[in-house]
N, CA, C and O atoms as a GROMACS GRO file, in nm:
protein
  580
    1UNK      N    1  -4.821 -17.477   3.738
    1UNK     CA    2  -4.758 -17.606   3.725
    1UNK      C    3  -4.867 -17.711   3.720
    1UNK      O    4  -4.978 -17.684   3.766
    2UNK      N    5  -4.842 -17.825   3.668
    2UNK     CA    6  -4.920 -17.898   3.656
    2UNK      C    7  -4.954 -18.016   3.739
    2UNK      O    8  -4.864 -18.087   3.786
    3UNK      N    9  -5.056 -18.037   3.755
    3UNK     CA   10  -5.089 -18.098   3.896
    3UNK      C   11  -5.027 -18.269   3.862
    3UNK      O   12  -5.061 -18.322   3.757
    4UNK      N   13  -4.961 -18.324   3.935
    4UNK     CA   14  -4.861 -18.469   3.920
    4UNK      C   15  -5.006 -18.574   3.976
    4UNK      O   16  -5.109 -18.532   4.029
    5UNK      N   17  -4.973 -18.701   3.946
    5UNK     CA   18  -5.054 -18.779   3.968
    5UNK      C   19  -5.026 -18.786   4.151
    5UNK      O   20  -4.940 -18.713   4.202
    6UNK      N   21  -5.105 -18.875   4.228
    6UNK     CA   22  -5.112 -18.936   4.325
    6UNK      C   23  -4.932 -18.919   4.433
    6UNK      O   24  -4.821 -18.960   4.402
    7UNK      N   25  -4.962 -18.868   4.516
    7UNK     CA   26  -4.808 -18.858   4.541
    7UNK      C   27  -4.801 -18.923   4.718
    7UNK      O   28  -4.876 -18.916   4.815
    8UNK      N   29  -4.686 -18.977   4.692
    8UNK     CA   30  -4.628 -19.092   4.802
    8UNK      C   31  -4.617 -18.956   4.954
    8UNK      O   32  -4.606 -18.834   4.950
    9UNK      N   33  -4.623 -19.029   5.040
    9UNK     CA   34  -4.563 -18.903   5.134
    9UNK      C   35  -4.445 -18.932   5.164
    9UNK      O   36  -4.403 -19.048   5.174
   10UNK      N   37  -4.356 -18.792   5.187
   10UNK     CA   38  -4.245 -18.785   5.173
   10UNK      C   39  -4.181 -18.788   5.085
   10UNK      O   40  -4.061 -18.808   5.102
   11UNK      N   41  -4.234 -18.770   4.956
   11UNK     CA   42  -4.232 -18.781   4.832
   11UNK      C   43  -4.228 -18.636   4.732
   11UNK      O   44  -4.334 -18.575   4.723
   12UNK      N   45  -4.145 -18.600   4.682
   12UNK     CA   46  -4.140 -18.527   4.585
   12UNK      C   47  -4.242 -18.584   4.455
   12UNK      O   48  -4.225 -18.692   4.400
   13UNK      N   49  -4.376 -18.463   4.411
   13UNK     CA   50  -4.406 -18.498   4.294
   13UNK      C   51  -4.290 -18.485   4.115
   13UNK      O   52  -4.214 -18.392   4.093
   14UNK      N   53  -4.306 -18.564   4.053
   14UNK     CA   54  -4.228 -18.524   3.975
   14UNK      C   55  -4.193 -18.376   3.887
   14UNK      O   56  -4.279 -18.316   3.822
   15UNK      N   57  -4.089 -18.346   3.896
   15UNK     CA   58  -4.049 -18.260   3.772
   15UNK      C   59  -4.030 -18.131   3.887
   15UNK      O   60  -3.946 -18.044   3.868
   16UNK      N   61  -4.125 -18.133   4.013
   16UNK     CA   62  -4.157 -17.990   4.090
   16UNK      C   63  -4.010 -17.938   4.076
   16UNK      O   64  -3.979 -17.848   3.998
   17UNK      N   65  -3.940 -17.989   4.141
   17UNK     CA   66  -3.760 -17.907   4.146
   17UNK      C   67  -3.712 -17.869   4.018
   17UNK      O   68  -3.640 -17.769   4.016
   18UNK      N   69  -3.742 -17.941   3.885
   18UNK     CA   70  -3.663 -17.912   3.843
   18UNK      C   71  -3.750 -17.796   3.775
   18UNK      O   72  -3.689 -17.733   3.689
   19UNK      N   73  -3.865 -17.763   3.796
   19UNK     CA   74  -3.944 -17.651   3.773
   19UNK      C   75  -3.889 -17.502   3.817
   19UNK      O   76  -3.863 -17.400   3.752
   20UNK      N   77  -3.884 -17.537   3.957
   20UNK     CA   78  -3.803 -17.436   4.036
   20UNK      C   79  -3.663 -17.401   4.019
   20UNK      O   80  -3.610 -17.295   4.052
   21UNK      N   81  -3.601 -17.519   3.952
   21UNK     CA   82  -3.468 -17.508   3.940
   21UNK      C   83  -3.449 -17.389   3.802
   21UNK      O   84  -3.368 -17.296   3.794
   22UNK      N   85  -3.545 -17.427   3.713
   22UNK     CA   86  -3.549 -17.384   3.566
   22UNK      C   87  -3.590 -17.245   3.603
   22UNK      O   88  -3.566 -17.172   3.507
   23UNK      N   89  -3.645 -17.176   3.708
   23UNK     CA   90  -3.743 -17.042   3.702
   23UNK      C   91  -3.597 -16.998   3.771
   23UNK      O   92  -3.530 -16.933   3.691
   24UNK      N   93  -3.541 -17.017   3.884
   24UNK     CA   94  -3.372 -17.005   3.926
   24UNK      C   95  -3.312 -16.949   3.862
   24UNK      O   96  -3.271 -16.833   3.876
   25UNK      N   97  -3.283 -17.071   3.729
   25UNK     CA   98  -3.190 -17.035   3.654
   25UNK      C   99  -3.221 -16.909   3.553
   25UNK      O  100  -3.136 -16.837   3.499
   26UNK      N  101  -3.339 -16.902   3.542
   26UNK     CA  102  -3.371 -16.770   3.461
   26UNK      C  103  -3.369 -16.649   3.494
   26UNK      O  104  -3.353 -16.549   3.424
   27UNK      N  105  -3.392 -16.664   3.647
   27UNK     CA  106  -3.376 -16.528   3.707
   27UNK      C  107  -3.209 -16.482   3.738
   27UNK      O  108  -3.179 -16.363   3.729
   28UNK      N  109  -3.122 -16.570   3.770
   28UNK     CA  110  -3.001 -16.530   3.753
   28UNK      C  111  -2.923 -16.395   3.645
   28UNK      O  112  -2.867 -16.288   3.667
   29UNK      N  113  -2.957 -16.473   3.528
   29UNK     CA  114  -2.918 -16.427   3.400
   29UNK      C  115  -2.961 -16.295   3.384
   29UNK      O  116  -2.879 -16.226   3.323
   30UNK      N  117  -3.098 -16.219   3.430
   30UNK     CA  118  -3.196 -16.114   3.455
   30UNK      C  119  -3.151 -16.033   3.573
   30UNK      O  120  -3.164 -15.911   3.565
   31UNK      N  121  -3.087 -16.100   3.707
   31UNK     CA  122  -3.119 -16.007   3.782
   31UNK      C  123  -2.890 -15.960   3.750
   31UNK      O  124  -2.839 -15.855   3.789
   32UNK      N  125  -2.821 -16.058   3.685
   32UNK     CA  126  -2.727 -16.008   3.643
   32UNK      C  127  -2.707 -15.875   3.554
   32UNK      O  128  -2.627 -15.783   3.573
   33UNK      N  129  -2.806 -15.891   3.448
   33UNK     CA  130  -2.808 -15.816   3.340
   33UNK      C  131  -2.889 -15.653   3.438
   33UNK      O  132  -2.893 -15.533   3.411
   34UNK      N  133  -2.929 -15.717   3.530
   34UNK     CA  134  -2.959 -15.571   3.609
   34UNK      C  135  -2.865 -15.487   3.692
   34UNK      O  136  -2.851 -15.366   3.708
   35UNK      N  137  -2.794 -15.612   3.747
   35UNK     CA  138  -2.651 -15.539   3.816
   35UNK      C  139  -2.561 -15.454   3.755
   35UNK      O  140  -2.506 -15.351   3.793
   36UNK      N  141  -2.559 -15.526   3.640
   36UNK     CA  142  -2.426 -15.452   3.519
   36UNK      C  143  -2.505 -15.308   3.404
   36UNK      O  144  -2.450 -15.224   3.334
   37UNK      N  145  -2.613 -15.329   3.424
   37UNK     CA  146  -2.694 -15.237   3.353
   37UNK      C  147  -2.682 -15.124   3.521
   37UNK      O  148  -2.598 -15.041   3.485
   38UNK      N  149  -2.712 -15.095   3.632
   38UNK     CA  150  -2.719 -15.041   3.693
   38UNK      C  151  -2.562 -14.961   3.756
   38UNK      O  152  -2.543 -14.852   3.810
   39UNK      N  153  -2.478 -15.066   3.721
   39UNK     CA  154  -2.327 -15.040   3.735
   39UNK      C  155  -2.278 -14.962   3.638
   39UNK      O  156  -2.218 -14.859   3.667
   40UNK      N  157  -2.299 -15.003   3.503
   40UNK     CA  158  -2.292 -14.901   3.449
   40UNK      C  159  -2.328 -14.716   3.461
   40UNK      O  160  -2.245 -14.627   3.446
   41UNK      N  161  -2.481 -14.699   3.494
   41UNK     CA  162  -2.522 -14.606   3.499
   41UNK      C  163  -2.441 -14.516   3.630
   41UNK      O  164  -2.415 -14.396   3.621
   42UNK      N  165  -2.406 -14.609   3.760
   42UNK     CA  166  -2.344 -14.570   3.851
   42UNK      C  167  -2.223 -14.527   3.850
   42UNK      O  168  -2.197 -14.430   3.921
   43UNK      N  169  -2.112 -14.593   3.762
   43UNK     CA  170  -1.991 -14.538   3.678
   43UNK      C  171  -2.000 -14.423   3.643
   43UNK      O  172  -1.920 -14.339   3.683
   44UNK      N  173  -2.111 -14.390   3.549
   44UNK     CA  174  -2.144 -14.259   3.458
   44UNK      C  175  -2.155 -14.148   3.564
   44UNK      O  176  -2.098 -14.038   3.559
   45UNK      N  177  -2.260 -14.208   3.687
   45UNK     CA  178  -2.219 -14.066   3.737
   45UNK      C  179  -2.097 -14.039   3.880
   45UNK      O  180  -2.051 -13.930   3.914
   46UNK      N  181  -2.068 -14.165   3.940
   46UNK     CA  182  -1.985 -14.154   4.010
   46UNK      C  183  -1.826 -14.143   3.983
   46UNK      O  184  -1.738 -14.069   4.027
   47UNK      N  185  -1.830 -14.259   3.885
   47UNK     CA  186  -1.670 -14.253   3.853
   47UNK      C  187  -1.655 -14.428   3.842
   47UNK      O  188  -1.749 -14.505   3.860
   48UNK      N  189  -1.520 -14.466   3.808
   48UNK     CA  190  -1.514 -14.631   3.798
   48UNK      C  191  -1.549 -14.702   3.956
   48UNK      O  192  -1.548 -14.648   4.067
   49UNK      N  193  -1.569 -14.793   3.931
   49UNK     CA  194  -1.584 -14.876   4.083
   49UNK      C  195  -1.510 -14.970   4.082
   49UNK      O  196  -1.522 -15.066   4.006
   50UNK      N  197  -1.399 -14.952   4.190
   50UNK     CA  198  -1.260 -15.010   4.180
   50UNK      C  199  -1.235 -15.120   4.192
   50UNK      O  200  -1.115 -15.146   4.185
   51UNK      N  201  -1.349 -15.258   4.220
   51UNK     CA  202  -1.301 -15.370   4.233
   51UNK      C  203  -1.396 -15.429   4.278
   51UNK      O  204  -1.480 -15.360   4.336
   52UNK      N  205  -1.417 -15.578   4.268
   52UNK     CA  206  -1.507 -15.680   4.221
   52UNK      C  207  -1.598 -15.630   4.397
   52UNK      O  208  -1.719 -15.610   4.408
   53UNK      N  209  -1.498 -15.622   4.504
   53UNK     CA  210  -1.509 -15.598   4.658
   53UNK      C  211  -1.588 -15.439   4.650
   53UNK      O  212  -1.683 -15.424   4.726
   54UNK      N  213  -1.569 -15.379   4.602
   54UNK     CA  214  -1.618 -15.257   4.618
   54UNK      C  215  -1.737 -15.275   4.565
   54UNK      O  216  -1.838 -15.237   4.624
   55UNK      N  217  -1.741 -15.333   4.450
   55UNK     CA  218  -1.904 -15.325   4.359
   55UNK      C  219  -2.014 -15.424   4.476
   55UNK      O  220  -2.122 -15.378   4.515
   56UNK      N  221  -1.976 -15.522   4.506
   56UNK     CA  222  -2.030 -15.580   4.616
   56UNK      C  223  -2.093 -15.513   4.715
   56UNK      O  224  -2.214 -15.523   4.732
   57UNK      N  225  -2.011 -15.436   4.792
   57UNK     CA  226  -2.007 -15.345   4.873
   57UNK      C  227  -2.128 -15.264   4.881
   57UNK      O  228  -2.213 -15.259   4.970
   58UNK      N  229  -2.118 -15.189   4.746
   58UNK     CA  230  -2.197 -15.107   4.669
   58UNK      C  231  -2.334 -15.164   4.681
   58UNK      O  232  -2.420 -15.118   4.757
   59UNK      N  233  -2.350 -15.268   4.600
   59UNK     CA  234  -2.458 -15.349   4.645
   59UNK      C  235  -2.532 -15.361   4.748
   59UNK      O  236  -2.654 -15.343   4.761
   60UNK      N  237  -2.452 -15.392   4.824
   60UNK     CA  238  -2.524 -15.460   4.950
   60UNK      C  239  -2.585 -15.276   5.068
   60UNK      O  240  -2.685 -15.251   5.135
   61UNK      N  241  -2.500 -15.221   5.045
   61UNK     CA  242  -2.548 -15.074   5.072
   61UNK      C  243  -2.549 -14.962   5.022
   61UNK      O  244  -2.564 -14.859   5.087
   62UNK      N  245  -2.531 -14.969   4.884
   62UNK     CA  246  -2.572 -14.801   4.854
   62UNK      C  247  -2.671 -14.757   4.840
   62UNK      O  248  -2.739 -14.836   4.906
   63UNK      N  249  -2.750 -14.674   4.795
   63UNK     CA  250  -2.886 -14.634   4.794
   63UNK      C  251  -2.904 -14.671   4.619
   63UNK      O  252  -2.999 -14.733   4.572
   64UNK      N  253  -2.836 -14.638   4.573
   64UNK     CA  254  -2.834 -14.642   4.405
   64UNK      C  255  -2.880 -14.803   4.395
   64UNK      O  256  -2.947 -14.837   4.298
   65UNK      N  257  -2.849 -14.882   4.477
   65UNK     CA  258  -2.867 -15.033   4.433
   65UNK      C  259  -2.931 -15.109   4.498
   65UNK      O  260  -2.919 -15.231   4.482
   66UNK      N  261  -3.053 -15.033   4.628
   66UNK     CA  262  -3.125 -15.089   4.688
   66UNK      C  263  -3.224 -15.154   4.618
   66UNK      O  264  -3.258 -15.273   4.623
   67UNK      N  265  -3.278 -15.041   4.538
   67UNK     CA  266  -3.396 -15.129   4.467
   67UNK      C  267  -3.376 -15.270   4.450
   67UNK      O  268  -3.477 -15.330   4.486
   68UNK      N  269  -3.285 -15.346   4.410
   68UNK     CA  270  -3.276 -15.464   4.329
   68UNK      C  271  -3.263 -15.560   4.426
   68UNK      O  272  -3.249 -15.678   4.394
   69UNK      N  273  -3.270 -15.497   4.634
   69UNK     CA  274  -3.303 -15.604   4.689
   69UNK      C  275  -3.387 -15.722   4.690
   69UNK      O  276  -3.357 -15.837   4.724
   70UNK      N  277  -3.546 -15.655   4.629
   70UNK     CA  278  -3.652 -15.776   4.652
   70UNK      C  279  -3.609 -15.898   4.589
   70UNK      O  280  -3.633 -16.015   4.620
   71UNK      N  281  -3.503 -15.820   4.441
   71UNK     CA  282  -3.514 -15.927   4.344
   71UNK      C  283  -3.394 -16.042   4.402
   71UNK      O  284  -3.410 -16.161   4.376
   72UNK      N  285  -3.243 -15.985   4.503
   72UNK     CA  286  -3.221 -16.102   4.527
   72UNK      C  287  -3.265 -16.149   4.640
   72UNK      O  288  -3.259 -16.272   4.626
   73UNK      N  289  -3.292 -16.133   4.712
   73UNK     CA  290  -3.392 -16.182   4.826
   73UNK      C  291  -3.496 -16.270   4.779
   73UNK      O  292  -3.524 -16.362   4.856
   74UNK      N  293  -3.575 -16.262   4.648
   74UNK     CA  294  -3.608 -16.395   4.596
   74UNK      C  295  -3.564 -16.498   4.532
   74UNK      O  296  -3.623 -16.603   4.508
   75UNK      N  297  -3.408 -16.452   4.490
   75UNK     CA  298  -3.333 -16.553   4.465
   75UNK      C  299  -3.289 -16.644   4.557
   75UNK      O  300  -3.287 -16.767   4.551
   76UNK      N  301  -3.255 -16.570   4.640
   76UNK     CA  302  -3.208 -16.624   4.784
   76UNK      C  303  -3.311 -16.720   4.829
   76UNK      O  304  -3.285 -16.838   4.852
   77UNK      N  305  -3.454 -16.654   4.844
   77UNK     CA  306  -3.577 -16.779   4.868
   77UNK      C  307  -3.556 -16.899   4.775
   77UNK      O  308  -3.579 -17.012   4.817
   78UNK      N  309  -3.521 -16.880   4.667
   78UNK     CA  310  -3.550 -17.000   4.617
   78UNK      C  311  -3.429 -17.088   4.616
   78UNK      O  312  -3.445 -17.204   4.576
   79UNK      N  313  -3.309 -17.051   4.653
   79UNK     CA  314  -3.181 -17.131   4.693
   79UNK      C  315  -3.247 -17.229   4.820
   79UNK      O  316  -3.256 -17.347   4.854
   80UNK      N  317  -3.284 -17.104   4.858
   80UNK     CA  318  -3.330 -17.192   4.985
   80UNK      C  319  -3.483 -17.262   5.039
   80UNK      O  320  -3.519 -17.284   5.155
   81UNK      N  321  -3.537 -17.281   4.946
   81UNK     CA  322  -3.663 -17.368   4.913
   81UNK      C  323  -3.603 -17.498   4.819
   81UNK      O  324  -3.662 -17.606   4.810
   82UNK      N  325  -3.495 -17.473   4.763
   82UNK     CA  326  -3.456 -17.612   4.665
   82UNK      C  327  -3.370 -17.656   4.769
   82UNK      O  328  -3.332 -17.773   4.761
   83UNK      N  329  -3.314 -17.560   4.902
   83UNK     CA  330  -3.215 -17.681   4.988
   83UNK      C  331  -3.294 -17.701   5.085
   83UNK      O  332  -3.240 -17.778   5.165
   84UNK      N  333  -3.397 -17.670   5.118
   84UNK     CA  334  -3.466 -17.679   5.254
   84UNK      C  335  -3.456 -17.812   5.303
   84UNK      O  336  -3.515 -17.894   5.232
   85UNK      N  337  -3.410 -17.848   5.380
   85UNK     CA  338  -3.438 -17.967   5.505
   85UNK      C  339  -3.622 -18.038   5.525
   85UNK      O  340  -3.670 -18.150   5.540
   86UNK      N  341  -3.662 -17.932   5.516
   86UNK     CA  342  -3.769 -17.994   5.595
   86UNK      C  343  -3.895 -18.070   5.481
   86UNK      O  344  -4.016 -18.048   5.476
   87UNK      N  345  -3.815 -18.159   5.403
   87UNK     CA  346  -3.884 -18.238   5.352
   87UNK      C  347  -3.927 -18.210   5.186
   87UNK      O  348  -3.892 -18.098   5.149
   88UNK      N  349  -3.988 -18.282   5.093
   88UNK     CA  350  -3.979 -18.254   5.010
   88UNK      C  351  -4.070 -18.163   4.933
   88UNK      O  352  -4.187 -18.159   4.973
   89UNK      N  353  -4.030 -18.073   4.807
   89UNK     CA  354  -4.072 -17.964   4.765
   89UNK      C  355  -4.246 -18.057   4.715
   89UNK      O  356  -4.274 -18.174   4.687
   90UNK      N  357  -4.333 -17.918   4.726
   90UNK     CA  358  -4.485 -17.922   4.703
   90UNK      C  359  -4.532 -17.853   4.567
   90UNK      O  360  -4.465 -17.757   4.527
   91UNK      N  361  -4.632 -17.892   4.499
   91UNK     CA  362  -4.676 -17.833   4.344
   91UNK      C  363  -4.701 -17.666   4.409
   91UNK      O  364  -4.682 -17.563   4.344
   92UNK      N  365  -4.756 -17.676   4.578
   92UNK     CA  366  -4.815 -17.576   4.581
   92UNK      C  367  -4.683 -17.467   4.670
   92UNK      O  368  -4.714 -17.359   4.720
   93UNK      N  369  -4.567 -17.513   4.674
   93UNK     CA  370  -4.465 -17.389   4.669
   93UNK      C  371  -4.413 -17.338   4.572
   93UNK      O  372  -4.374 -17.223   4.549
   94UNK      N  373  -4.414 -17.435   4.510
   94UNK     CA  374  -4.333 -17.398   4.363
   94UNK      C  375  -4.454 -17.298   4.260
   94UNK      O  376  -4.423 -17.212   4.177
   95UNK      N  377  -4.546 -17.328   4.285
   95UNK     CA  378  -4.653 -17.214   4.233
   95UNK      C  379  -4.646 -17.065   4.292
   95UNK      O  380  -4.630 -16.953   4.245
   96UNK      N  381  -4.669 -17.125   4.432
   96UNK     CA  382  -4.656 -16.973   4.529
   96UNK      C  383  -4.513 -16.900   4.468
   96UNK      O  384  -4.518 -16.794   4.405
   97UNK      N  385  -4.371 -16.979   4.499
   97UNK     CA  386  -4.232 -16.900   4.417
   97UNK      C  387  -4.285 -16.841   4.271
   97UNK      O  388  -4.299 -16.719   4.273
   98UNK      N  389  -4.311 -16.893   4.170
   98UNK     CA  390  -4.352 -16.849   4.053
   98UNK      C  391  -4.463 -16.714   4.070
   98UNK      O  392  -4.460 -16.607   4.008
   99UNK      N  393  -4.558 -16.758   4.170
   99UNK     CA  394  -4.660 -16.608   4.184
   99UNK      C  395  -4.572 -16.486   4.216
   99UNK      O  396  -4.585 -16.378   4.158
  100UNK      N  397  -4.478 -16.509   4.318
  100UNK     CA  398  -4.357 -16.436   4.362
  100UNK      C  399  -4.318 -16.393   4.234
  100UNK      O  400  -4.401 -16.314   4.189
  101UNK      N  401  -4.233 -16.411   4.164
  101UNK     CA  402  -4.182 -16.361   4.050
  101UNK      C  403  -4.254 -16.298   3.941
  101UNK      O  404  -4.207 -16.209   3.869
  102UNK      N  405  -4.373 -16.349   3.932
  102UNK     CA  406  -4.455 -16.286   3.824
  102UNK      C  407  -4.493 -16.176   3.892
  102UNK      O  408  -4.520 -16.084   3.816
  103UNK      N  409  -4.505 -16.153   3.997
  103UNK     CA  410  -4.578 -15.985   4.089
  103UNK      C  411  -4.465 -15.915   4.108
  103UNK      O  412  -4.470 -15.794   4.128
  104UNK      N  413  -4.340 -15.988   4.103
  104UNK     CA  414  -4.212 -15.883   4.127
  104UNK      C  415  -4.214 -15.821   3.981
  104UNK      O  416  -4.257 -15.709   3.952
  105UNK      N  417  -4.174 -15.886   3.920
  105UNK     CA  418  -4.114 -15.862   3.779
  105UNK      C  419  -4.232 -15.761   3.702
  105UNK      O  420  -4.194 -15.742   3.587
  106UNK      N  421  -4.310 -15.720   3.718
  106UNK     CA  422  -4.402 -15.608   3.707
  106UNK      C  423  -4.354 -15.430   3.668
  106UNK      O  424  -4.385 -15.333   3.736
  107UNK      N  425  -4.288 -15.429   3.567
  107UNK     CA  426  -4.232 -15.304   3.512
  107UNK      C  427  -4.349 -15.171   3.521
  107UNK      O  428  -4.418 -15.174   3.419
  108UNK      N  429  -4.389 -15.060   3.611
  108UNK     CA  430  -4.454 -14.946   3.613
  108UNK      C  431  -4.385 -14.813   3.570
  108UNK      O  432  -4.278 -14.780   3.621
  109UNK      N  433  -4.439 -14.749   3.487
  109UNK     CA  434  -4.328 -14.594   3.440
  109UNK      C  435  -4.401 -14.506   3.573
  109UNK      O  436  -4.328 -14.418   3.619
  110UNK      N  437  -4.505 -14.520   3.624
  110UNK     CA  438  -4.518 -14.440   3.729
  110UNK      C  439  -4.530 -14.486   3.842
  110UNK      O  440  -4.585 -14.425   3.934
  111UNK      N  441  -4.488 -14.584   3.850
  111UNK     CA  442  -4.473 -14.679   3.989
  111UNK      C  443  -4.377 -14.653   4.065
  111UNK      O  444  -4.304 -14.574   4.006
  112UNK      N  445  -4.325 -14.684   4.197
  112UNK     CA  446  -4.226 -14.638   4.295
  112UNK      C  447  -4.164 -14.773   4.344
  112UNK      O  448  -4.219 -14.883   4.338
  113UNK      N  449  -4.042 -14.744   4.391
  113UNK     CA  450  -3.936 -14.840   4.390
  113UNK      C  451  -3.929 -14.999   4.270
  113UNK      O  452  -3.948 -14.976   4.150
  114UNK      N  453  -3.915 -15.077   4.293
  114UNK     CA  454  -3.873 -15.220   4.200
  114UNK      C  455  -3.935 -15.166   4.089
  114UNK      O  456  -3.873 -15.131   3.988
  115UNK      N  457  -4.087 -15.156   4.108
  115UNK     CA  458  -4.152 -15.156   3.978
  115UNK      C  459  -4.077 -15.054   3.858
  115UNK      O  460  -4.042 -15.084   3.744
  116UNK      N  461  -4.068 -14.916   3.933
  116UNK     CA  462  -4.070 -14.830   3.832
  116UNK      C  463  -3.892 -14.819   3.784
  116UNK      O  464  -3.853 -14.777   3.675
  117UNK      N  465  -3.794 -14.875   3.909
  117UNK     CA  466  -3.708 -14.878   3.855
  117UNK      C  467  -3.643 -14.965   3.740
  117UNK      O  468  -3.540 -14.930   3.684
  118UNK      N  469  -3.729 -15.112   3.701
  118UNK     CA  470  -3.724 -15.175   3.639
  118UNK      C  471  -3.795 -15.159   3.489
  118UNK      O  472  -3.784 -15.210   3.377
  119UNK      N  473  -3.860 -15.076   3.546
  119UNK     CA  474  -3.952 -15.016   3.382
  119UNK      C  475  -3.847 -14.931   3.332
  119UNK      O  476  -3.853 -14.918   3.210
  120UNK      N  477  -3.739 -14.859   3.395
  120UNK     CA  478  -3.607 -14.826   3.315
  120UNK      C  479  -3.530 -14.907   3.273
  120UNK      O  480  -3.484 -14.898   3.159
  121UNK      N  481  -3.496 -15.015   3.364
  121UNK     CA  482  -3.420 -15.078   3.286
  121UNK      C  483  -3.471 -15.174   3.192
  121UNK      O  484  -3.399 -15.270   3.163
  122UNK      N  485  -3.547 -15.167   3.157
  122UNK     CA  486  -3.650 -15.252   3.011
  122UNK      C  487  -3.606 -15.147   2.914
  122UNK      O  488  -3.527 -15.180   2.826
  123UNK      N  489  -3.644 -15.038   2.920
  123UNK     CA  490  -3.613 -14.899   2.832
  123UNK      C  491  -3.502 -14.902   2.798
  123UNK      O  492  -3.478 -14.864   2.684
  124UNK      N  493  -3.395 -14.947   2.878
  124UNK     CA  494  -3.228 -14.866   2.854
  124UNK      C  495  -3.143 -15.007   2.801
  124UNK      O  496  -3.030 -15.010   2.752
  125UNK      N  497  -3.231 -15.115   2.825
  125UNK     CA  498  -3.121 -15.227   2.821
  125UNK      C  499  -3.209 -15.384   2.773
  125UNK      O  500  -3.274 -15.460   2.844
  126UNK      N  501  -3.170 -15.392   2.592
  126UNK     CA  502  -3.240 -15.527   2.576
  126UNK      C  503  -3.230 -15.637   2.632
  126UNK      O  504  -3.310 -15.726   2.662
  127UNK      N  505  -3.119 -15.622   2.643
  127UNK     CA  506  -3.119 -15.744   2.701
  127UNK      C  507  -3.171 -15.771   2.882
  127UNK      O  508  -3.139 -15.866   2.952
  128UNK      N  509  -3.239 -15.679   2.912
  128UNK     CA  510  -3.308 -15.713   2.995
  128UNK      C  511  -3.436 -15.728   2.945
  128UNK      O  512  -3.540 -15.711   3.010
  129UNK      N  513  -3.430 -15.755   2.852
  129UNK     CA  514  -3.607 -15.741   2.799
  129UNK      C  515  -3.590 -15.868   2.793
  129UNK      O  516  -3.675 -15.935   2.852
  130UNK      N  517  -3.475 -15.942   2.718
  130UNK     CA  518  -3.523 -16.049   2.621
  130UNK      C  519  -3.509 -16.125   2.712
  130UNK      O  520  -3.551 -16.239   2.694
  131UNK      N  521  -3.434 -16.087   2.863
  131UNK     CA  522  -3.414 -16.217   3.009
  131UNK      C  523  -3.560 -16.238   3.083
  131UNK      O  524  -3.609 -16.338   3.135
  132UNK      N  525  -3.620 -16.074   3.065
  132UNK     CA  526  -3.768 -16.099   3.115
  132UNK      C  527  -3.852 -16.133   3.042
  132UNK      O  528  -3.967 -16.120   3.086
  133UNK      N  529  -3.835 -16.193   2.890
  133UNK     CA  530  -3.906 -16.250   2.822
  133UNK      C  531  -3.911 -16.453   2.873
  133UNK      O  532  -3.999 -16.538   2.879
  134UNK      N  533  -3.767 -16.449   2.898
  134UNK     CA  534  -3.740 -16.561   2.948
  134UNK      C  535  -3.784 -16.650   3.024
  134UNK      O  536  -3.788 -16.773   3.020
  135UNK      N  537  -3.829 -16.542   3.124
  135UNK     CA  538  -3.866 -16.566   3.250
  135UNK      C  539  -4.018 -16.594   3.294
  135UNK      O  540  -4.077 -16.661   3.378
  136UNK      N  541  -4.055 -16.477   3.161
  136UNK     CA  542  -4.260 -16.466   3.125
  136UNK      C  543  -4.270 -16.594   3.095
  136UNK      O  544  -4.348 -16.663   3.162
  137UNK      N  545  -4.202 -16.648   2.998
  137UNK     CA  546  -4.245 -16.764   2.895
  137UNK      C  547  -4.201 -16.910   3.011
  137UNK      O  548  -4.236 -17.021   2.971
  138UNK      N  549  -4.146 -16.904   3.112
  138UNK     CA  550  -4.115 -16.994   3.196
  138UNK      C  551  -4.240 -17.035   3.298
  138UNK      O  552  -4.297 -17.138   3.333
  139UNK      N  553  -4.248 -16.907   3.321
  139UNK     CA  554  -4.423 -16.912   3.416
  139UNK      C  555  -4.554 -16.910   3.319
  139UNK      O  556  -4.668 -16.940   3.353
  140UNK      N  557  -4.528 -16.882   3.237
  140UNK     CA  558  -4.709 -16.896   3.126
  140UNK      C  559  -4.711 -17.058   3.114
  140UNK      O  560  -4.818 -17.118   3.115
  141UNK      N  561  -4.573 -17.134   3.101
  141UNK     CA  562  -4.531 -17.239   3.073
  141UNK      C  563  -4.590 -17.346   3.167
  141UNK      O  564  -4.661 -17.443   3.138
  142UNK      N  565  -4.545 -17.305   3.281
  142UNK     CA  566  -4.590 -17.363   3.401
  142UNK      C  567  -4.726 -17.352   3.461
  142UNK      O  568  -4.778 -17.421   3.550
  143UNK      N  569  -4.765 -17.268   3.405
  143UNK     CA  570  -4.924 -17.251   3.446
  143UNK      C  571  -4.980 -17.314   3.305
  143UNK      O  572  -5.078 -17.382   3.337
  144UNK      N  573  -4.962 -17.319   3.170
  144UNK     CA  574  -5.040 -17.425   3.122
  144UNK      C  575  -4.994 -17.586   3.109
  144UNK      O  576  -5.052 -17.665   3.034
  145UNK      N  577  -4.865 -17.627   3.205
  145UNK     CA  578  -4.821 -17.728   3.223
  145UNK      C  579  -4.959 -17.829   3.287
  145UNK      O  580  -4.941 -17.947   3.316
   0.00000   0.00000   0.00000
């Protein structure tokens, strides 16, 4: 991100939120297209999954859908870095969140857990490609901002 002129204290530099807001919104769309790409595969071998409550469910504890904790757990960080209380957002969190995402989002074919499970779903599902293209071009963005 790009460094803002002179900043007031207590002061938000400009644009920082809506930086964070924009890397947010990209990861949504991505870590969706991972749920329903993974739901699928879980259908195939379990059977249908009976309801919006059950898939949830599923989520939050099956083993099939752990992997994809880190990724909302950094969503979750960043809900809660854009509501935080304790004053206003810094060039240098909103960098640190973005370093976060660029080291998650790291696809390995011989890597173990996030990594390597996500290097499948690049393989099996474009449109997770073209959300993590989204997401590349959001942070290259911000680092030559």
């Amino acid at each position: 991100m790009k460094k803002e002129g002179p900043i007031q204290p207590g002061r938000e530099p400009a644009g920082v939120r809506r930086h964070l807001t924009e890397l947010r919104e990209a990861m949504l769309p991505l870590h969706k297209a991972l749920l329903e790409s993974e739901r699928v595969g879980y259908e195939a071998t379990f059977g249908k999954i009976q309801s919006p409550f059950h898939f949830l469910k599923l989520v939050t504890s099956d083993p099939w859908f752990t992997w994809l904790a880190p990724m909302t757990q950094l969503i979750t960080a960043m809900d809660e870095t854009l509501d935080a209380k304790n004053g206003p957002l810094t060039v240098a969190a909103v960098d640190a969140m973005a370093e976060r995402v660029k080291a998650l989002l790291v696809a390995t074919e011989g890597g173990e857990g996030f990594s390597r499970h996500y290097d499948e779903a690049l393989q099996r599902n474009p449109d997770v490609i073209l959300l993590h293209a989204s997401v590349a071009k959001l942070i290259r963005a911000e680092k030559k901002g």
